[in-house]
N, C-alpha and C positions, 0 to 999 in steps of 0.2 A: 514256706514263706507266705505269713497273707499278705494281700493288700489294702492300704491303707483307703478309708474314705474320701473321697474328694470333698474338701469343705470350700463354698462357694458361699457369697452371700445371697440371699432372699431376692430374687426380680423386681423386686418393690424398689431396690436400695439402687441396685447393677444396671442401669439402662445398656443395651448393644443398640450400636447403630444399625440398625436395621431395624429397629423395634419402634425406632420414634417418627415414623412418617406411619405406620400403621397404627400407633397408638394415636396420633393426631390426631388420625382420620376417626375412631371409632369414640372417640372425643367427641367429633364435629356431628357425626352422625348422632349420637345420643340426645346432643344440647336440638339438633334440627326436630328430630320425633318430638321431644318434650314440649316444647313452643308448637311446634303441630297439631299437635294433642290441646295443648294449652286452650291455642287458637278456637279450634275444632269445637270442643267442648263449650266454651263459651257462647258461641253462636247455633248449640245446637238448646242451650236452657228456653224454655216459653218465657219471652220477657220483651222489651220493646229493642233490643237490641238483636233480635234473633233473624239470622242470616244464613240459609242453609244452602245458597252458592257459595258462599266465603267458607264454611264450617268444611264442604266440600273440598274445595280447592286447595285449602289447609292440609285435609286428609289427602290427598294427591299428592302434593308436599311432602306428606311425610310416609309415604308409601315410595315414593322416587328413593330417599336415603335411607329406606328403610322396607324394603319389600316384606320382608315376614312380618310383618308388625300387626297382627290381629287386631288390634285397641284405630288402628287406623280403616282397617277394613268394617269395623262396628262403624264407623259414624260416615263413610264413604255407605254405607248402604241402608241407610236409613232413608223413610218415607222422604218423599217431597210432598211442601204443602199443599190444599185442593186451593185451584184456583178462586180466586174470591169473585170474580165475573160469573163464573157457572157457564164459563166455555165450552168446561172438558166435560160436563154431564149431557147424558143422552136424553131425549126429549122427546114420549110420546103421541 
């Protein structure tokens, strides 16, 4: 005697409860990276809006919901400006 196939429908269709608090979440986390990223980017272009504590803290943002996220570790580690006073150069 064989046994018959179990016909289920597609996860897509079938939600388990138990599915829909971890699905939220990696919902929530997605949309939080992409605005991070969004954010990030935007204030990392040369332009008169360019803010590379914000682009930062962005990237921190989305490094918190998102630890693996490389595309946040790129712009969390990029140069900071040279200061425009001539502070931080040394002077013979």
């Amino acid at each position: 005697m064989r046994s018959q196939p179990v016909m289920r429908a597609p996860t897509a269709y079938r939600t388990s409860r138990w599915m829909i608090p971890l699905r939220m979440r990696m919902r929530m986390r997605h949309k939080i990276t992409d605005i991070a990223h969004t954010v990030a980017t935007h204030r990392t272009l040369e332009d008169p809006h360019q803010e590379l504590p914000t682009a930062r803290q962005a990237s921190a943002t989305g490094l918190t919901a998102a630890p693996h996220s490389e595309i946040h570790y790129r712009v969390h580690m990029k140069p900071k400006p040279k200061p425009a006073t001539g502070l931080g150069c040394i002077r013979r």
